[in-house]
KELO-270760 format. One record per residue: x, y, z of N, C-alpha, C, O in turn. Coordinates in steps of 0.1 Angstrom, whole numbers, padded with zeros to 4 digits, always signed. Layout:
BEGIN
XYZXYZXYZXYZ...
This chain:
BEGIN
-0087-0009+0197-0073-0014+0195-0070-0024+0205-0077-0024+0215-0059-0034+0205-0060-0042+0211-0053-0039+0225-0052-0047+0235-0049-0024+0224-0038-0022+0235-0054-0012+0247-0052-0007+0258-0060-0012+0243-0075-0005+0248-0079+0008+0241-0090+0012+0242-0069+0015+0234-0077+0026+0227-0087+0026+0223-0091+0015+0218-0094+0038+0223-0105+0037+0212-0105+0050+0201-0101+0061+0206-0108+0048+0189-0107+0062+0180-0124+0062+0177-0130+0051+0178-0129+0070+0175-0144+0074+0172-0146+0083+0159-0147+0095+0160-0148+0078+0146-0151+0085+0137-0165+0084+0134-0174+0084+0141-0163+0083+0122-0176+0087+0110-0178+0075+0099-0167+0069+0096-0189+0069+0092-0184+0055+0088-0188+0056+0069-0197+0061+0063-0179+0050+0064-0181+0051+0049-0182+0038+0044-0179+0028+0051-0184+0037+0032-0180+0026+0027-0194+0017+0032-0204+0020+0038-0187+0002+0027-0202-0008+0034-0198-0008+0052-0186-0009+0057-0213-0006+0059-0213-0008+0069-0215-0020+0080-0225-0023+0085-0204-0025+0081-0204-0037+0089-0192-0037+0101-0187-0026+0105-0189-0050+0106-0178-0047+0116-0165-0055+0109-0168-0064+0101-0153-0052+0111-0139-0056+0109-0129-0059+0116-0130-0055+0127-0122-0064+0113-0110-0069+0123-0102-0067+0120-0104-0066+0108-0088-0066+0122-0076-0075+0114-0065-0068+0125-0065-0066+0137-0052-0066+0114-0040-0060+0119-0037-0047+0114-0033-0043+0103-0039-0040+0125-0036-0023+0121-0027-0018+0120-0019-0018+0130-0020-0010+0105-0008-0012+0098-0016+0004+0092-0027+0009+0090+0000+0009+0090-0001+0022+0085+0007+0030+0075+0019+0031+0077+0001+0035+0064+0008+0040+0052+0011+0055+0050+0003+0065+0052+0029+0056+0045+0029+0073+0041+0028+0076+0033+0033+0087+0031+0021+0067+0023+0020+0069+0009+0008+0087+0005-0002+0089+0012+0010+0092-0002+0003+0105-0008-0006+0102-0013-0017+0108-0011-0005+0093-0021-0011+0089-0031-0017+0072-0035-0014+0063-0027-0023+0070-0046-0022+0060-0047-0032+0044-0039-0029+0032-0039-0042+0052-0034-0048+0047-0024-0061+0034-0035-0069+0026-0029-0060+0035-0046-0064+0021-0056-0057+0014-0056-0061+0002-0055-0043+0015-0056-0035+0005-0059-0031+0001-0044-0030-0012-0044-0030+0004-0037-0031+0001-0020-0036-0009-0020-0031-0020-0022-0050-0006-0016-0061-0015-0017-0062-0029-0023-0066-0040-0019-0058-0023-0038-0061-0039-0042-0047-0047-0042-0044-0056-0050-0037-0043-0031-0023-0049-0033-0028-0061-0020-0032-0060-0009-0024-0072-0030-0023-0085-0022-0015-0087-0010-0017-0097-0003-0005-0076-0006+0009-0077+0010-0001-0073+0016+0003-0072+0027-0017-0067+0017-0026-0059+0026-0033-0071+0032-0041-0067+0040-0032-0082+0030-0043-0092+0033-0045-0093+0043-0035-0096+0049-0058-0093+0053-0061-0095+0068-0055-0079+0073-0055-0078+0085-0051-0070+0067-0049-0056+0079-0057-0048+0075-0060-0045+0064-0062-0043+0088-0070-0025+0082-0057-0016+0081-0049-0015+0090-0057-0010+0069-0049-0005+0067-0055+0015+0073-0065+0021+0070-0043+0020+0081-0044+0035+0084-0036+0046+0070-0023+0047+0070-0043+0052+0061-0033+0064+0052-0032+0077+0060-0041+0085+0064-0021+0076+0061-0015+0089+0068-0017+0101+0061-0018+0110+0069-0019+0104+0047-0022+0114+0044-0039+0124+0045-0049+0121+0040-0037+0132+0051-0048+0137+0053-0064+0136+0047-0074+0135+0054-0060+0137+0033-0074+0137+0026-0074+0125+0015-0065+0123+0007-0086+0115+0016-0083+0106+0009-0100+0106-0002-0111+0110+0001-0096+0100-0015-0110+0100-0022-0111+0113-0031-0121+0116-0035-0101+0120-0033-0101+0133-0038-0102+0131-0054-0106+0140-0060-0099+0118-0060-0097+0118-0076-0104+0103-0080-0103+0096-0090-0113+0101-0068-0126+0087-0070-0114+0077-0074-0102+0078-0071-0122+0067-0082-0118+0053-0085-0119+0052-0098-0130+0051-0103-0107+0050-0106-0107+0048-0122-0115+0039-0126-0118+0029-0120-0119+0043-0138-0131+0030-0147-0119+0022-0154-0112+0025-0164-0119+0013-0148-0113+0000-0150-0111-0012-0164-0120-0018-0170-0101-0013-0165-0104-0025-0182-0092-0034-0181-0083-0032-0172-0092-0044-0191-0080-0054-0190-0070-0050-0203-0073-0043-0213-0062-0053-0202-0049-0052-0209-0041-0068-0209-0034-0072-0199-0043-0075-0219-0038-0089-0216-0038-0096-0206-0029-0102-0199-0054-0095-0203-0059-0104-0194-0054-0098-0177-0054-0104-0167-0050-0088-0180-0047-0081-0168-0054-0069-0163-0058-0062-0173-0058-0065-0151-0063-0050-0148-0055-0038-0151-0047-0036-0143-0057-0032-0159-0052-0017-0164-0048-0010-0151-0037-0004-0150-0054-0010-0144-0052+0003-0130-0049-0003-0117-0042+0003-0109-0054-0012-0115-0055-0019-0105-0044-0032-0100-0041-0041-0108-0039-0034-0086-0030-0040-0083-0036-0058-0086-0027-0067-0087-0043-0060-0086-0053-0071-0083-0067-0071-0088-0070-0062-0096-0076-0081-0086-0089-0086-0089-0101-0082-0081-0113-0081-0083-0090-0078-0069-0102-0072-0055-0097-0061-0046-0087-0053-0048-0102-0061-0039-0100-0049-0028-0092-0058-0016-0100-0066-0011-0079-0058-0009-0074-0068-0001-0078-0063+0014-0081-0071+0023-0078-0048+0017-0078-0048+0029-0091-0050+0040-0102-0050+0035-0089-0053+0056-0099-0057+0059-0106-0043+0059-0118-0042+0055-0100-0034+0062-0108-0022+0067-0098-0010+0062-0086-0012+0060-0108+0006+0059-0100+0014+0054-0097+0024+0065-0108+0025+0072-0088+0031+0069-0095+0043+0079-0081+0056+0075-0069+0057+0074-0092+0063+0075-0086+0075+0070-0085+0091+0081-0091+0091+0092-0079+0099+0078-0086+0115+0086-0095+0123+0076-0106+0125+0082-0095+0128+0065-0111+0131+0059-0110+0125+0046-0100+0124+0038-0124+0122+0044-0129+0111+0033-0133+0128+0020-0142+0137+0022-0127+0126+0012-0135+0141+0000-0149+0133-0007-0149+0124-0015-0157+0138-0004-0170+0135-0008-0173+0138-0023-0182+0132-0029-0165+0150-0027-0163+0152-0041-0153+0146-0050-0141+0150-0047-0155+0139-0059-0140+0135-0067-0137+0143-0077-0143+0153-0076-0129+0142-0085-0123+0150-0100-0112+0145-0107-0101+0150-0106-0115+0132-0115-0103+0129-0123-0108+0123-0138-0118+0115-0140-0101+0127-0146-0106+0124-0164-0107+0113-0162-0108+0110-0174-0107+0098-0152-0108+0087-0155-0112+0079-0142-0112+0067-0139-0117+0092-0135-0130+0087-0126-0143+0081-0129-0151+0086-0137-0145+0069-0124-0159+0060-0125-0169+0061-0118-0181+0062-0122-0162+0062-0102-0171+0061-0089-0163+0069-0080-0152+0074-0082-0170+0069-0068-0162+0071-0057-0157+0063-0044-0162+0053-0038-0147+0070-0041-0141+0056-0033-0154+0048-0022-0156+0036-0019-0160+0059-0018-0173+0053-0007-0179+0039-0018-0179+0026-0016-0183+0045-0029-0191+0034-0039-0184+0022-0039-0187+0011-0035-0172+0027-0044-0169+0011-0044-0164+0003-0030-0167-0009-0029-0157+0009-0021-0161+0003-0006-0176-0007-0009-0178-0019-0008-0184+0002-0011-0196-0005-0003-0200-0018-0015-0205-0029-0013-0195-0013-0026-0194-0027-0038-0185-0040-0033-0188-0052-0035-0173-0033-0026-0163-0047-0022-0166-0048-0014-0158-0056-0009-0175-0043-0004-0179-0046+0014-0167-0048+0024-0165-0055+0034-0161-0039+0018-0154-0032+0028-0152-0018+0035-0148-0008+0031-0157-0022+0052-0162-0011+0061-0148+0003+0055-0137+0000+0049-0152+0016+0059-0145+0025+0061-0147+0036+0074-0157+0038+0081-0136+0040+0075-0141+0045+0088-0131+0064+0088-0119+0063+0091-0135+0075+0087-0131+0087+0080-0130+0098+0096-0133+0090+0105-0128+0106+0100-0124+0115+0111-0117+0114+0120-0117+0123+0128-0108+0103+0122-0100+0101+0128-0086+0106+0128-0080+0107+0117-0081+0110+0141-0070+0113+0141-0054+0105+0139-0046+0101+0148-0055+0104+0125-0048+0091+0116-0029+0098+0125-0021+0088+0124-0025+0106+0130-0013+0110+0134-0011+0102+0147-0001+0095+0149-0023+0106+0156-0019+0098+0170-0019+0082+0167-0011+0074+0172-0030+0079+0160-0026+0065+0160-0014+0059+0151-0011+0047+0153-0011+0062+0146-0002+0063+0134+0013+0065+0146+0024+0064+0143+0008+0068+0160+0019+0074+0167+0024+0063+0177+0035+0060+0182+0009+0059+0178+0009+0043+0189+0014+0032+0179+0024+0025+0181+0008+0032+0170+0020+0018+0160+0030+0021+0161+0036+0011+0165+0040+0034+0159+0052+0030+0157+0058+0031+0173+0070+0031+0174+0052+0032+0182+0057+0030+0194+0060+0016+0199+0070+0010+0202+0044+0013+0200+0038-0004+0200+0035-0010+0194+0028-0019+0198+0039-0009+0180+0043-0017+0169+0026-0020+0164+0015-0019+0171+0027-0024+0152+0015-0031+0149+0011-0037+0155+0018-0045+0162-0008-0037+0158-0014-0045+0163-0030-0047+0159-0035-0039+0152-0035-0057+0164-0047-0062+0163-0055-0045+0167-0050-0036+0174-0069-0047+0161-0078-0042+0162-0093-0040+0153-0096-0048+0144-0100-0033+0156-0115-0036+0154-0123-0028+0150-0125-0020+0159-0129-0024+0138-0140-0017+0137-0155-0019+0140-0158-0031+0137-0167-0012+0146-0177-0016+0153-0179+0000+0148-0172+0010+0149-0197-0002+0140-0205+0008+0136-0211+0006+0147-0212-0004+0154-0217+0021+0149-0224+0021+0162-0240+0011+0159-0243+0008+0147-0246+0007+0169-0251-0006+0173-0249-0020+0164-0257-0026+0157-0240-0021+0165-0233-0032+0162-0226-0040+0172-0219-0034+0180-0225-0053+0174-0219-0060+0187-0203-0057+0185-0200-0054+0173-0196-0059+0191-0181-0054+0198-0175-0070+0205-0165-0075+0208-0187-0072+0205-0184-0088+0213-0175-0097+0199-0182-0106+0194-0164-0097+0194-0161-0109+0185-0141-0103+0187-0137-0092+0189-0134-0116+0186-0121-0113+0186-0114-0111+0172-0112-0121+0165-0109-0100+0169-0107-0095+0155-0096-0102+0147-0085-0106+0153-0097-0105+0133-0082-0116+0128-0072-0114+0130-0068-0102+0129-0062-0124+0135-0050-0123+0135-0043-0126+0122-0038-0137+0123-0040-0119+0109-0041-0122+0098-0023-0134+0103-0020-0145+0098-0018-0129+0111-0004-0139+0113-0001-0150+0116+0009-0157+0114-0017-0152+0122-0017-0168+0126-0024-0180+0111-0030-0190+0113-0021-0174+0100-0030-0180+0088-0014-0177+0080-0004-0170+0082-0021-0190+0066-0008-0182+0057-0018-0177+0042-0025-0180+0033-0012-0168+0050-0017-0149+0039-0018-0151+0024-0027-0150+0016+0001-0157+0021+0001-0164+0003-0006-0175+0002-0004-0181-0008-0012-0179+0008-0018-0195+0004-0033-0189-0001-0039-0197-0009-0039-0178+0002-0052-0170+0005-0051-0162-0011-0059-0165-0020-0041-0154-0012-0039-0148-0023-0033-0153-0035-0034-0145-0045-0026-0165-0038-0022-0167-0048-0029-0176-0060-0036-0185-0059-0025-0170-0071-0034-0176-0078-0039-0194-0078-0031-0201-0072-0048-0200-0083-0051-0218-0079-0047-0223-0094-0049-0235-0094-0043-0220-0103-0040-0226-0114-0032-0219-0121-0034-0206-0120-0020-0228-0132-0016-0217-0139-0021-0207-0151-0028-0211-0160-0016-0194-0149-0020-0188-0162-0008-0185-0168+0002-0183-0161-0006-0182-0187+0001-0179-0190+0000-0168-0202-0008-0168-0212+0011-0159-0199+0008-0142-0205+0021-0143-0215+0030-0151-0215+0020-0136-0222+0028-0133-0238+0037-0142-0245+0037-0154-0242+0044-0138-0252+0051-0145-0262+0065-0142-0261+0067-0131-0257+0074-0147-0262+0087-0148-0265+0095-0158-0264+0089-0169-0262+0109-0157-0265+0118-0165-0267+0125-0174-0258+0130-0185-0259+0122-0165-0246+0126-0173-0232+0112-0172-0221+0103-0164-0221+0114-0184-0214+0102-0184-0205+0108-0186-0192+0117-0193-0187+0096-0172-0184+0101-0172-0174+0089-0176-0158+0080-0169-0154+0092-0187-0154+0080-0185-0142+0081-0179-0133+0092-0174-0129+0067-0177-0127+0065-0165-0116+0059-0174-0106+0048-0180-0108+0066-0176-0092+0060-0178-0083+0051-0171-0080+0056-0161-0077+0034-0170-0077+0025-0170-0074+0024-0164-0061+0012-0164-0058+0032-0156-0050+0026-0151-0033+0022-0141-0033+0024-0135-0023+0014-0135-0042+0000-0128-0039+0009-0115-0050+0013-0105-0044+0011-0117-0063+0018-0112-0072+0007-0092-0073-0005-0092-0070+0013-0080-0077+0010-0070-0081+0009-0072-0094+0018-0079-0099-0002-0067-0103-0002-0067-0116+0007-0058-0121+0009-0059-0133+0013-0051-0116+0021-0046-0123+0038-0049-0127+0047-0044-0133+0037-0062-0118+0050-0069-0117+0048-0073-0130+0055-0068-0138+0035-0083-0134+0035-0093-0147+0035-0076-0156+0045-0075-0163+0029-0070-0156+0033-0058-0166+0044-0056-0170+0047-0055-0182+0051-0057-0160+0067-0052-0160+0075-0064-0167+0085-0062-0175+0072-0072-0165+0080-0088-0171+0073-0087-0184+0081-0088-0193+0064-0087-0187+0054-0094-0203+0062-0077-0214+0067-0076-0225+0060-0068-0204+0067-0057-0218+0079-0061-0219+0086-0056-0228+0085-0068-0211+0099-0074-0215+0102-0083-0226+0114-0083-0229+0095-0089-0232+0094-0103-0244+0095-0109-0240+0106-0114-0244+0089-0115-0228+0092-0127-0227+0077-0137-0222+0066-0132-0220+0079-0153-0222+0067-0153-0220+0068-0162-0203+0077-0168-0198+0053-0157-0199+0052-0151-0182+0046-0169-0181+0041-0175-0190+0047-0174-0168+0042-0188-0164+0040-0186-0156+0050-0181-0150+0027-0185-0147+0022-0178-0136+0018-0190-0125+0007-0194-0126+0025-0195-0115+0022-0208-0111+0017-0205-0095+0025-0196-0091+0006-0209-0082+0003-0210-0074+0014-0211-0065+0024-0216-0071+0018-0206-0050+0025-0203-0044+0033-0219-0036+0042-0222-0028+0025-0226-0044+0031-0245-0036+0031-0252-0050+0030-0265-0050+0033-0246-0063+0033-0255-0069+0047-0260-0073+0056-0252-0074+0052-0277-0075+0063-0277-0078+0068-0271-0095+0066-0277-0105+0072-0259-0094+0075-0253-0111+0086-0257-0115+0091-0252-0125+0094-0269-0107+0108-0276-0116+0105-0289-0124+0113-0298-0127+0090-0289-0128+0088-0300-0134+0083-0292-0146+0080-0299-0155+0083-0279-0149+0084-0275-0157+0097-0273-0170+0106-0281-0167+0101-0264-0182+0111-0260-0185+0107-0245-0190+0098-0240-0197+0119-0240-0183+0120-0227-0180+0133-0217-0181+0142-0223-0187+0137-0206-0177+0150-0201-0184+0152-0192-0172+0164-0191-0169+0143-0186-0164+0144-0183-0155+0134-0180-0143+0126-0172-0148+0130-0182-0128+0120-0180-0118+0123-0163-0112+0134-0156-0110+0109-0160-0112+0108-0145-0107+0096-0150-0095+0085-0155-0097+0102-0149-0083+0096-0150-0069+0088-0139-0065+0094-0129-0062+0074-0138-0063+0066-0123-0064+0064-0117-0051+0071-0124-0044+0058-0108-0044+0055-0103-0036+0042-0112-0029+0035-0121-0033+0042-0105-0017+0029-0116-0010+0029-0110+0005+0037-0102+0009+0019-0113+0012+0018-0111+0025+0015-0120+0037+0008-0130+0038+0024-0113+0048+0023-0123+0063+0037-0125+0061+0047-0120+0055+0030-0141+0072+0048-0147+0074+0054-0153+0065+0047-0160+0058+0066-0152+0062+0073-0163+0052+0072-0178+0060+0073-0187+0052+0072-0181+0072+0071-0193+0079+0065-0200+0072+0071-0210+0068+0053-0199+0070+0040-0208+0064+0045-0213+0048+0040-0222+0042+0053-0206+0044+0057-0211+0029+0070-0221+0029+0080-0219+0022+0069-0228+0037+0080-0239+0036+0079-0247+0024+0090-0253+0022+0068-0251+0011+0067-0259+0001+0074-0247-0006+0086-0248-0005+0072-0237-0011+0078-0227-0019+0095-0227-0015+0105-0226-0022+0094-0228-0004+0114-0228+0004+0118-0244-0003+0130-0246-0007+0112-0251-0003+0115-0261-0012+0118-0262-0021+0129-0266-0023+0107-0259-0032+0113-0258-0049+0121-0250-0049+0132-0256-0049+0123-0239-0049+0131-0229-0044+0143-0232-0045+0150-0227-0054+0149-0243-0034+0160-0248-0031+0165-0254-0040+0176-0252-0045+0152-0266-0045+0160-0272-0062+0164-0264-0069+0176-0265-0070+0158-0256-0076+0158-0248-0081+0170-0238-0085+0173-0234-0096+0178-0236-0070+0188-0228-0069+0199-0239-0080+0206-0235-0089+0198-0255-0075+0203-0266-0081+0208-0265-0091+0220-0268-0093+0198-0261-0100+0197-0258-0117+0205-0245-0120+0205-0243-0132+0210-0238-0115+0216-0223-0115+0211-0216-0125+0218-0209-0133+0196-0217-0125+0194-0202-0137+0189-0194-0126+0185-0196-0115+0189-0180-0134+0191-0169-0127+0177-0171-0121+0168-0173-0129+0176-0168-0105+0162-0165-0099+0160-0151-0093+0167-0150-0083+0153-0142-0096+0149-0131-0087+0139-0127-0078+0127-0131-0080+0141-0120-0068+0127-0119-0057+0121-0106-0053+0129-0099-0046+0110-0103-0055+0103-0089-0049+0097-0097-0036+0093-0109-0036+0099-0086-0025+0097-0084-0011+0092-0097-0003+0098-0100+0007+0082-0105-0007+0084-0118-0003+0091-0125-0009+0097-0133-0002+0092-0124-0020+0105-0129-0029+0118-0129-0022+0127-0138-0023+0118-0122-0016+0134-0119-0009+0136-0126+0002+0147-0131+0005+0126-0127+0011+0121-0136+0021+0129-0151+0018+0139-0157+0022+0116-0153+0008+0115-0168+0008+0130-0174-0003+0132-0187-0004+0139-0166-0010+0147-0169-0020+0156-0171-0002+0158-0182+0002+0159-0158+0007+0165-0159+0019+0167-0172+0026+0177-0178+0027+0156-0176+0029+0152-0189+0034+0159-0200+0031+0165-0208+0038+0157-0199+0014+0163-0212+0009+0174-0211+0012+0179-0222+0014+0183-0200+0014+0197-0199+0011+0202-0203+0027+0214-0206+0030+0190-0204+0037+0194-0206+0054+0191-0193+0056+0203-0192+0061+0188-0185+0057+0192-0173+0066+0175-0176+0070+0166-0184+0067+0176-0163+0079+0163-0164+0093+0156-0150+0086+0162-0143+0078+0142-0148+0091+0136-0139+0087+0130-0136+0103+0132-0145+0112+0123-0124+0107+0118-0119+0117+0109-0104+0111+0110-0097+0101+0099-0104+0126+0086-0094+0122+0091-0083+0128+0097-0083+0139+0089-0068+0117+0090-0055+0120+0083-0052+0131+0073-0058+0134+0089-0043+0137+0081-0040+0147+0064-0034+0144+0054-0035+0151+0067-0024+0130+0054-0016+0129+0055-0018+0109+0047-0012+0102+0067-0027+0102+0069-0029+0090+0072-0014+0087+0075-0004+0093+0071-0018+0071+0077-0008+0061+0068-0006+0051+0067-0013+0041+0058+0009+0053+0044+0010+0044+0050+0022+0038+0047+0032+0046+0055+0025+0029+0051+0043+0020+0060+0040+0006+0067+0031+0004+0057+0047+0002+0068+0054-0009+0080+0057-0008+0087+0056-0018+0086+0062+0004+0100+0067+0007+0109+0064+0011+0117+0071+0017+0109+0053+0010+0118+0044+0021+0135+0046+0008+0137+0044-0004+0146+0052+0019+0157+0052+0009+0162+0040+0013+0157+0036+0024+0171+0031+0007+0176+0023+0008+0193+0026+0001+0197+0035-0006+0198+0018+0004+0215+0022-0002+0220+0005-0010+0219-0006-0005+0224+0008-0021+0232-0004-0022+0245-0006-0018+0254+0003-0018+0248-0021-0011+0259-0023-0001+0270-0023-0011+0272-0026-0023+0277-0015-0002+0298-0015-0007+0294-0003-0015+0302-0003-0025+0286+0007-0014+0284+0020-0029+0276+0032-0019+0270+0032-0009+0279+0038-0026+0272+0051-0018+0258+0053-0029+0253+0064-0028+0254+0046-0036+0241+0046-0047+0229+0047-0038+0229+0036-0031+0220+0053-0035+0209+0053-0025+0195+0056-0036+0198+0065-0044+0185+0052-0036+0173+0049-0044+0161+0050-0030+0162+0046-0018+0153+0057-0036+0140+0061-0031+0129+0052-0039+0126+0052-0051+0125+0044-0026+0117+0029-0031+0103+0030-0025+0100+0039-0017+0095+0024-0028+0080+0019-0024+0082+0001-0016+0087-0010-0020+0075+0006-0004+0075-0009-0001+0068-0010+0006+0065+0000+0012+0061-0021+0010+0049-0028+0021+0052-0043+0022+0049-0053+0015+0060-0040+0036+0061-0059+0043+0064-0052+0056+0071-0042+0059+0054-0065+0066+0057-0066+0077+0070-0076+0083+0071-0077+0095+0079-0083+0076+0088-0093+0079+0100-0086+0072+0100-0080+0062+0111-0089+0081+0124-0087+0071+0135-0099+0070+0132-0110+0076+0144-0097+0066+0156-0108+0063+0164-0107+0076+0161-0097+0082+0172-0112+0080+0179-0110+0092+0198-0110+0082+0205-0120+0080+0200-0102+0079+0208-0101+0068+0224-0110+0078+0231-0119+0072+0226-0107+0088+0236-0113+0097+0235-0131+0094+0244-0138+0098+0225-0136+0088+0221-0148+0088+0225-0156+0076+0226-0168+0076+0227-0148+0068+0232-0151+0054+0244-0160+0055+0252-0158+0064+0246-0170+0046+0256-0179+0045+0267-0171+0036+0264-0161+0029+0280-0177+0036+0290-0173+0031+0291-0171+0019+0300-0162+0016+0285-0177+0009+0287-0175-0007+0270-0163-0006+0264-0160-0017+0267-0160+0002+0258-0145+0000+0260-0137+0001+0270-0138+0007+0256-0125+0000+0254-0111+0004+0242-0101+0001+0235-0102-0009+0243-0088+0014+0233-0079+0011+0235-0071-0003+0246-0068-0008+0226-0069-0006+0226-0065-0023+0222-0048-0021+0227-0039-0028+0209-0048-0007+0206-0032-0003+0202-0035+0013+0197-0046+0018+0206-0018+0017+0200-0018+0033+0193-0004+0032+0196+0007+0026+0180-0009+0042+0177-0001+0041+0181+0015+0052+0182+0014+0064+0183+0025+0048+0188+0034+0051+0181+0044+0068+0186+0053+0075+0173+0039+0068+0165+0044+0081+0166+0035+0091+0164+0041+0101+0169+0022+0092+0167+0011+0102+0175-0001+0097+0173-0013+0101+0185+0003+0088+0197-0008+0087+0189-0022+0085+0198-0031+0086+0178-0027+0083+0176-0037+0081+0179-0044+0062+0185-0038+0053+0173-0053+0063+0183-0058+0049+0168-0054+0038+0157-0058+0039+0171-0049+0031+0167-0048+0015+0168-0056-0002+0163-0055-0013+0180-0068+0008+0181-0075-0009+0189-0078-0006+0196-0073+0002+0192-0092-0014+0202-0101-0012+0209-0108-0029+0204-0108-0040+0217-0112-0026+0227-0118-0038+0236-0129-0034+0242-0132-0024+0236-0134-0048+0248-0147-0045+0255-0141-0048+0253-0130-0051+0270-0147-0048+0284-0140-0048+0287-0148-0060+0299-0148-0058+0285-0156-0073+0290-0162-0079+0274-0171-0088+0276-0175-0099+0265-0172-0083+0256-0175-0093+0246-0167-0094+0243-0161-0084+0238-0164-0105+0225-0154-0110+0216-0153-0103+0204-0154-0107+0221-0152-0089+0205-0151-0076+0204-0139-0069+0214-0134-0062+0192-0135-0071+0195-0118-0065+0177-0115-0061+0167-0121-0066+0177-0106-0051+0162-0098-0049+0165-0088-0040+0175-0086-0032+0152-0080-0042+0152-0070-0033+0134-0070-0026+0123-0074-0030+0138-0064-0015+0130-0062-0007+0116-0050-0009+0106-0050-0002+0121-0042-0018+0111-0034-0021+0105-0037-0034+0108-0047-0041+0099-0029-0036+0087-0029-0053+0097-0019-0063+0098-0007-0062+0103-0026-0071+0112-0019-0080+0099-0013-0097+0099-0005-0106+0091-0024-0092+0074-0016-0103+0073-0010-0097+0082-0002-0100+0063-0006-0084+0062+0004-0078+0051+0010-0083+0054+0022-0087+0037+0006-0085+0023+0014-0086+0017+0012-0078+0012+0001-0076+0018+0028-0068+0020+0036-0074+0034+0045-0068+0032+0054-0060+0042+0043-0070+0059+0051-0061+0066+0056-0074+0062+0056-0086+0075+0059-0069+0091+0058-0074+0091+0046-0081+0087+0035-0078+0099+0051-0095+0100+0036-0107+0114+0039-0107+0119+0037-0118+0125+0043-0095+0140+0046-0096+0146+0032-0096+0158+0030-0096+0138+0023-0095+0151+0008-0093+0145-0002-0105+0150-0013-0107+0133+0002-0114+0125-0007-0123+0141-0010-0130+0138-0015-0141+0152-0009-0130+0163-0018-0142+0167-0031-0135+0174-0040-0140+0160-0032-0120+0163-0046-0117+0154-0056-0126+0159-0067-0126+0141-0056-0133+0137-0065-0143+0145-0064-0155+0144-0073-0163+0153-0055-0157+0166-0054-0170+0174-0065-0165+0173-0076-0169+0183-0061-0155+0187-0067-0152+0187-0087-0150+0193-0096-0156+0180-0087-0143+0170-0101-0144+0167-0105-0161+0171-0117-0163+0163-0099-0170+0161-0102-0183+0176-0110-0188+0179-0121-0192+0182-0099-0186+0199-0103-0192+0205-0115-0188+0215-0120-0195+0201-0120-0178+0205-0128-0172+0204-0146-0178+0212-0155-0179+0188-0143-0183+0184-0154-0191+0191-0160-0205+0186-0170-0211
């Protein structure tokens, strides 16, 4: 770790060395869709739950050019590390096991670890850099700083694609999108315009922008805070998941800043402002909104309920709205999915 710890397990997965930013999940479950979630990019990610690998790795297929099970096309994180890896799986739609496909996506794992104490130093001293090193393996190399790179520029798609049919068309900014977001939009009827995280999409025509999820800093996406801003211009309704919320923020002037240790699980309650309505959300970002920063025709839309930080934002008079958490949510709580209703009606 970069603070000098050392943890000493057992190694799974492909065996090599890793680096990145060590970040930690209270998710139960769900440890496929983790993985291939694009907000994971550059971190070894820590699962807090005890036993991991218990129900292997689904056999996999497309659904409209999409992954059926999977958040993504690959495996995002640098490194896995767990406290016990189950060597046995058991699920009617088990393929492999998580070891297998580690060592298929060459990504180290690392299993016996005492996932509580360190899980105890992040939230003290916040996320940090650190390193995995199989025994004889050199130790000599300085591990990624996934923060000093921009994360969406890495994950977003390079050209456009475009998914279903309907009546209104809606684009998707590109910052390292969850398949289950475009799921969530295409069962909607509508048809999906899937554009790269810099592309200008106001030279397009369109009815409405859905701003997607992504990882790292929002800093580095200043071309995205741009169109963005036209965009607002045009007053059709825009919405934003978690970096979405970021970078719609941005446009509007407000300031963004880094969690101290972020926001990784399933449970995160959040409250919607001016209402006692509180929703139990799924979310993974290391940055939040600085909601105090908000210009006068905005407001917080949700806070979150454990650390008062901001959850979502709204105009006060035109169709601009997002939230900070995964209202899809694979694999969480689906208690806020009417914000893509919402968003639909708008158009």
């Amino acid at each position: 770790m970069e603070n000098g710890l050392e943890f000493q397990g057992y190694s799974f997965g492909y065996e090599n060395t890793a680096g990145g930013e060590v970040v930690f999940s209270t998710a139960m479950v769900g440890y496929p869709e983790s993985l291939t979630d694009p907000s994971y990019s550059g971190q070894i990610l820590c699962i807090t739950y005890p036993s991991i690998g218990n129900y292997g790795v689904m056999n996999d297929c497309l659904d409209n050019g999409i992954s059926k099970y999977f958040e993504s096309d690959k495996i995002h994180v640098k490194a896995l590390v767990i406290s016990d890896y189950s060597f046995d799986y058991s699920h009617w739609n088990a393929a492999k096991s998580l070891d297998q496909w580690l060592k298929e996506e060459k990504v180290p794992g690392l299993f016996g670890i005492d996932t509580r104490a360190l899980t105890k130093v992040l939230r003290e001293e916040g996320a940090m850099l650190g390193k995995i090193v199989p025994e004889g393996f050199s130790a000599d190399f300085e591990p990624y700083n996934p923060n000093t790179e921009n994360q969406v520029g890495i994950v977003s798609c390079k050209e456009i694609i475009r998914y279903g049919k309907g009546e209104k068309k809606v684009v998707l900014l590109d910052c390292g999108v969850k398949n289950n977001i475009l799921r969530c939009l295409i069962k909607r009827n509508i048809e999906l315009i899937r554009v790269p995280w810099n592309y200008d999409f106001n030279q397009l025509e369109y009815d409405g922008l859905f701003i997607s999820n992504g990882p790292g800093n929002p800093e580095f996406c200043t071309e995205a805070v741009e169109h963005i801003k036209v965009a607002m211009e045009k007053c059709k309704p825009i919405c934003g998941i978690c970096m979405g919320n970021q970078l719609l923020s941005k446009a509007a002037g407000a300031k963004t800043f880094k969690l101290k240790y972020g926001h990784r699980s399933h449970n995160q309650p959040v409250r919607m402002a001016g209402t006692s309505r509180c929703f139990i959300t799924s979310q993974n970002h290391g940055y939040a909104v600085d909601g105090s920063t908000l210009g006068s025709d905005w407001e917080e839309l949700f806070v979150n309920m454990n650390d008062g930080t901001n959850e979502g934002i709204r105009h006060k008079s035109k169709p601009f709205f997002s939230a900070q958490f995964h209202p899809e949510a694979a694999s969480g709580p689906t208690d806020t999915e009417f914000l893509f209703d919402d968003f639909i009606k708008l158009l």
